[in-house]
C-alpha positions in Angstrom: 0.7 -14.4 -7.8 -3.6 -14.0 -7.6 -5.8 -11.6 -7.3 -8.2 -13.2 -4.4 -12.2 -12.8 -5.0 -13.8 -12.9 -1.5 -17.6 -13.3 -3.0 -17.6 -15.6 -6.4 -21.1 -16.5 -5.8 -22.9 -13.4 -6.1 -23.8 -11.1 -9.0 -20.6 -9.2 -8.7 -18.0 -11.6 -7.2 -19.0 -14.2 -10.2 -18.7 -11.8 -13.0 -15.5 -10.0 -11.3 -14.2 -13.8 -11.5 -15.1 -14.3 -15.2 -13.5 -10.8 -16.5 -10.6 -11.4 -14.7 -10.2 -14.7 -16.2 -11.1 -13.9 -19.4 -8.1 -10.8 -19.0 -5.6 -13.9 -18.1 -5.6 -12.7 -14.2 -4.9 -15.8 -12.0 -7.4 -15.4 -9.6 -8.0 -17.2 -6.1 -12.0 -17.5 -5.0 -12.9 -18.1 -1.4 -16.3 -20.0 -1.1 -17.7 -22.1 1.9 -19.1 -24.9 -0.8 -16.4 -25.6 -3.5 -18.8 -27.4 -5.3 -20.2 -23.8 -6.0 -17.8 -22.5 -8.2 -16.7 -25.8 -10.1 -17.2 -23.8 -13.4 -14.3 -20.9 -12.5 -11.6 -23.6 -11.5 -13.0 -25.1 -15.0 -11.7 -22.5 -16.3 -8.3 -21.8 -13.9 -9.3 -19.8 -11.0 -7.9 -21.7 -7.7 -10.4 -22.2 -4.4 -10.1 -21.8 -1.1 -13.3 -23.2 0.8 -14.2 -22.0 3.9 -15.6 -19.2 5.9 -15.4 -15.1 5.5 -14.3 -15.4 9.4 -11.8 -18.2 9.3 -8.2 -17.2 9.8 -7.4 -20.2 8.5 -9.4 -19.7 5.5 -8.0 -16.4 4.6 -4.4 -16.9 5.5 -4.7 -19.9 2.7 -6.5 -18.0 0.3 -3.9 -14.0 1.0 -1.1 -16.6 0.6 0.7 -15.2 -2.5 -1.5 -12.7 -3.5 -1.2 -9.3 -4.6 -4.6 -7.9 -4.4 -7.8 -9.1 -2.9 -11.6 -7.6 -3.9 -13.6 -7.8 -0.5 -17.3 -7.2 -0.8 -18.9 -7.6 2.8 -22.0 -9.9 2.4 -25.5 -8.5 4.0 -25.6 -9.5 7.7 -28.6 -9.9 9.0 -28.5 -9.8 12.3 -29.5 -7.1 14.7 -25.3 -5.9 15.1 -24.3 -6.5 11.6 -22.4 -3.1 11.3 -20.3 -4.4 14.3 -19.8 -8.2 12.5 -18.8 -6.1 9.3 -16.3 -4.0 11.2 -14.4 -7.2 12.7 -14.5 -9.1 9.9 -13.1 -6.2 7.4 -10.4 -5.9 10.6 -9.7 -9.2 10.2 -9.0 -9.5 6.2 -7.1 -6.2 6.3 -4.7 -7.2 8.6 -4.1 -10.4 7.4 -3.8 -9.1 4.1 -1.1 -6.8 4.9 0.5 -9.6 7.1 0.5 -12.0 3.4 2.0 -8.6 1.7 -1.1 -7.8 -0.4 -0.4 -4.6 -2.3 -4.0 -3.3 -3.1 -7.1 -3.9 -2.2 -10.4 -2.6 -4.0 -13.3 -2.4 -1.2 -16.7 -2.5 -2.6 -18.7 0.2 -1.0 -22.1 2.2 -1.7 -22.9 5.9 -2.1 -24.4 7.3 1.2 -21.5 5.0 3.2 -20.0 9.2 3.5 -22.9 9.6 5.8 -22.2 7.7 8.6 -24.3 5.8 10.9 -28.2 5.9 10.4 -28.7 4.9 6.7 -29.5 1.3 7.1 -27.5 -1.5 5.8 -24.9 1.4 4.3 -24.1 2.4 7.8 -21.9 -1.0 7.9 -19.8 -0.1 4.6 -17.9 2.9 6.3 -16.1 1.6 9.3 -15.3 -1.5 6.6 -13.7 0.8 4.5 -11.2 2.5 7.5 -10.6 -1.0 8.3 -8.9 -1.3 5.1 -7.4 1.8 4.8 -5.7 1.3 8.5 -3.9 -1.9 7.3 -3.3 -1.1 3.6 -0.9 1.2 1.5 -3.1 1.2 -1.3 -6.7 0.9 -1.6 -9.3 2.0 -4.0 -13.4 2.1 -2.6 -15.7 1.7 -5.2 -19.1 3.6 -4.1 -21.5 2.2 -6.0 -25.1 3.4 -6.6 -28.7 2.1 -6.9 -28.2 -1.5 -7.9 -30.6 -2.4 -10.7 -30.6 -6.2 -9.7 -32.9 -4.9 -7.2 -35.5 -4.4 -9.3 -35.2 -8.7 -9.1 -37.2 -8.7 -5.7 -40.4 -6.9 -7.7 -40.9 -9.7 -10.3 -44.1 -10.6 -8.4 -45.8 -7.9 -8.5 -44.4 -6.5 -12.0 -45.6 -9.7 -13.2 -49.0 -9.7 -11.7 -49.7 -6.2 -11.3 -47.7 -4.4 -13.8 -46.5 -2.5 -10.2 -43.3 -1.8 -8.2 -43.6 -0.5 -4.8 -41.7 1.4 -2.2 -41.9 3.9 0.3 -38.8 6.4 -1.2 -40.5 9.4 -3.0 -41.2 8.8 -6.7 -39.3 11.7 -8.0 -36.4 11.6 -6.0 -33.5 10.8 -8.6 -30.4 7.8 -7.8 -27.7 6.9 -9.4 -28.4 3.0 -10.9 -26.1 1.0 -12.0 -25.9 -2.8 -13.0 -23.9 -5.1 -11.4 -21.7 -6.2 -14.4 -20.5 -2.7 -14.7 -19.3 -2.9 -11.2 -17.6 -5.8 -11.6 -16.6 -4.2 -15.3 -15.1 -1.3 -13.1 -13.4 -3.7 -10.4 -11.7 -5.8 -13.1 -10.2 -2.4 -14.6 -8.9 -1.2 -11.0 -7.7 -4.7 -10.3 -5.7 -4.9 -13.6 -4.1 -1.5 -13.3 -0.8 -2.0 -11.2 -0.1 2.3 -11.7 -2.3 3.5 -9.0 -1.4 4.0 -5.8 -2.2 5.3 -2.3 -6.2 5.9 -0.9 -8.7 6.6 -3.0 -12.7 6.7 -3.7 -14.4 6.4 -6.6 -17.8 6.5 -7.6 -19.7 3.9 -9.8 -23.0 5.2 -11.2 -24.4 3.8 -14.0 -25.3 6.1 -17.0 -27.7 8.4 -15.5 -29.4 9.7 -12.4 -32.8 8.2 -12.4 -36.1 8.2 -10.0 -38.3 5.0 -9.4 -40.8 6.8 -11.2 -38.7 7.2 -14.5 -37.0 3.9 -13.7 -40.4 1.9 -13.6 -42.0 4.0 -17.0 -37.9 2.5 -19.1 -38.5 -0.5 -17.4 -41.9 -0.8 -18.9 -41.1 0.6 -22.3 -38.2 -2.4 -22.7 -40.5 -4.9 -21.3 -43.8 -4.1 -23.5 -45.8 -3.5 -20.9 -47.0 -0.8 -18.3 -44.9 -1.2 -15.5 -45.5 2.1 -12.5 -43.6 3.1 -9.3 -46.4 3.3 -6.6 -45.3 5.5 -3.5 -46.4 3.5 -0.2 -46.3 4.8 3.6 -43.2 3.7 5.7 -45.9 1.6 7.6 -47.3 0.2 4.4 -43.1 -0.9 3.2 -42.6 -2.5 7.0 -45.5 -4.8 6.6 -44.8 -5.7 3.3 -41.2 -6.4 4.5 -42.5 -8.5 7.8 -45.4 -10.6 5.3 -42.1 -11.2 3.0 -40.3 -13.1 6.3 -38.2 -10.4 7.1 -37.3 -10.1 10.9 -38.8 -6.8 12.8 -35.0 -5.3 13.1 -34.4 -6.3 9.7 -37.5 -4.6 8.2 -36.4 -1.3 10.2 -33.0 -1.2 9.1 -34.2 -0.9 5.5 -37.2 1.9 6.4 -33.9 3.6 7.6 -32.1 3.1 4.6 -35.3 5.1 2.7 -35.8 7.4 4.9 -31.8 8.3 4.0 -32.6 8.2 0.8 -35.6 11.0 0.9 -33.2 12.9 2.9 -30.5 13.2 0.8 -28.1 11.3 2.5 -27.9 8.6 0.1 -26.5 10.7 -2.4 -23.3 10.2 -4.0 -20.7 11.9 -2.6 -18.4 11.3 -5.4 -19.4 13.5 -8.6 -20.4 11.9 -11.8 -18.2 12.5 -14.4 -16.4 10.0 -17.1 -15.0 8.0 -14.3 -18.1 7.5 -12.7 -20.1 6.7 -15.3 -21.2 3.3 -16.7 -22.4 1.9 -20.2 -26.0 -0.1 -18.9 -29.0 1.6 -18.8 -31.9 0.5 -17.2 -33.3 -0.6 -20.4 -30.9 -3.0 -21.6 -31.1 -4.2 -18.1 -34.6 -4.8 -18.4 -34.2 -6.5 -21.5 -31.5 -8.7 -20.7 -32.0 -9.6 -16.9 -35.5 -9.0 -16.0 -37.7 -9.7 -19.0 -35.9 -13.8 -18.8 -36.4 -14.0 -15.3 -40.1 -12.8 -15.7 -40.2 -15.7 -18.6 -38.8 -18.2 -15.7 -41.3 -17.0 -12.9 -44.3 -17.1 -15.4 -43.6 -20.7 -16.5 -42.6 -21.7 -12.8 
């Protein structure tokens, strides 16, 4: 009996996959290059290889399991939300057809809202998917990843600058993406919980790009500040960076959300909610080696 791991290759899925291990969980990953996760069936985790939208593929991988983490990679392509929807459809019903208990469905704060907040607006109608097919099933809404701050090494690096088009004040939650998979491992292990549920993950504080950029700066030993660009500004930075025109737009919606207020959490933050990384550490431990590797690159 498995737990199955649709994503092992990203931040998330792959830490998920060692925590789970580590615990003793027998775990099944699903990866379209094998050859990818060598090092978790090293250390006991079984593979299915193959495609997200293979029957075949998931039937193999659901067969004997009792709980499955799905995380719906980005899509991009101009009908992603509807791509999300059939392949979430998909998974949950063959899930319930292999007898998979519970299923925790990795989501992101603002998915309440509905359509028109960017690549989030996929995340709800993947989450009813679930919940149509599945007793039990528990939606982590996660905030603000800090991993984000990943796509800024550039101009950190050469500028001491990060910049985006969502108002500098305006506070997120952020969170790391080892405390999500930290949180996924605990709802995974627990067998008590039952029935539908949401729960919020959001780091250890609400924080604005402002704030965010001064901690990052302070960990890093150097002057790192948020600079507030024009929507017009973001979407050529976003075309010059070989993102597609619908692809650049879908993210101006997502900040435009985010100025609005409909990117906030809709789950309160409380104990539960809550995780141990702050931006700091994150800076220390994740960004300052990847700025050593892009400076000696």
């Amino acid at each position: 009996m498995s737990i199955v791991i649709n994503t092992p290759n990203g931040n998330i899925g792959r830490s998920l996959a060692l925590a789970l291990l580590d615990a003793g969980e027998a775990i099944t990953v699903i990866s379209r290059d094998a050859q990818r996760v060598e090092a978790l069936v090293e250390r006991g985790a079984s593979v299915v290889e193959g495609s997200l939208d293979d029957e075949a593929t998931l039937k193999a991988a659901f067969e004997g399991a009792t709980a499955l983490f799905w995380l719906s990679p980005p899509i991009m392509a101009p009908d992603f939300i509807e791509q999300g929807r059939r392949n979430a459809e998909r998974a949950a019903r063959l899930a319930a057809q292999a007898g998979i208990e519970r299923v925790v469905v990795l989501s992101s704060a603002g998915a309440q809202s509905g359509a028109g907040v960017g690549p989030v607006s996929a995340l709800g109608p993947i989450e009813q998917a679930f919940r149509e097919q599945i007793a039990h099933v528990t939606v982590l809404r996660a905030g603000f990843f800090m991993e984000n701050y990943l796509r800024d090494l550039g101009t950190i690096a050469s500028m001491g600058k990060v910049f985006g088009p969502v108002d500098a004040d305006r506070p997120m939650p952020m969170v790391s993406t080892s405390d999500i998979a930290g949180r996924a491992a605990e709802v995974l292990r627990d067998r008590s919980w039952d029935g539908h549920r949401t729960l919020g993950v959001h780091g250890p504080r609400d924080l604005s790009f402002a704030a965010a950029a001064k901690q990052i700066g302070e960990a890093l030993g150097r002057p790192v500040e948020y600079v507030q660009v024009s929507f017009e500004q973001a979407r050529a930075g976003m075309l010059q960076a070989g993102l597609p025109e619908f692809g650049a737009d879908v993210y101006l919606e997502m900040y435009q959300a985010m100025n609005d207020g409909r990117m906030d959490p809709a789950e309160p933050r409380d104990a539960a909610s809550t995780t141990p990384t702050e931006i700091g550490q994150f800076a220390r431990t994740v960004l300052a080696p990847a700025l050593e590797a892009t400076s000696a690159a």
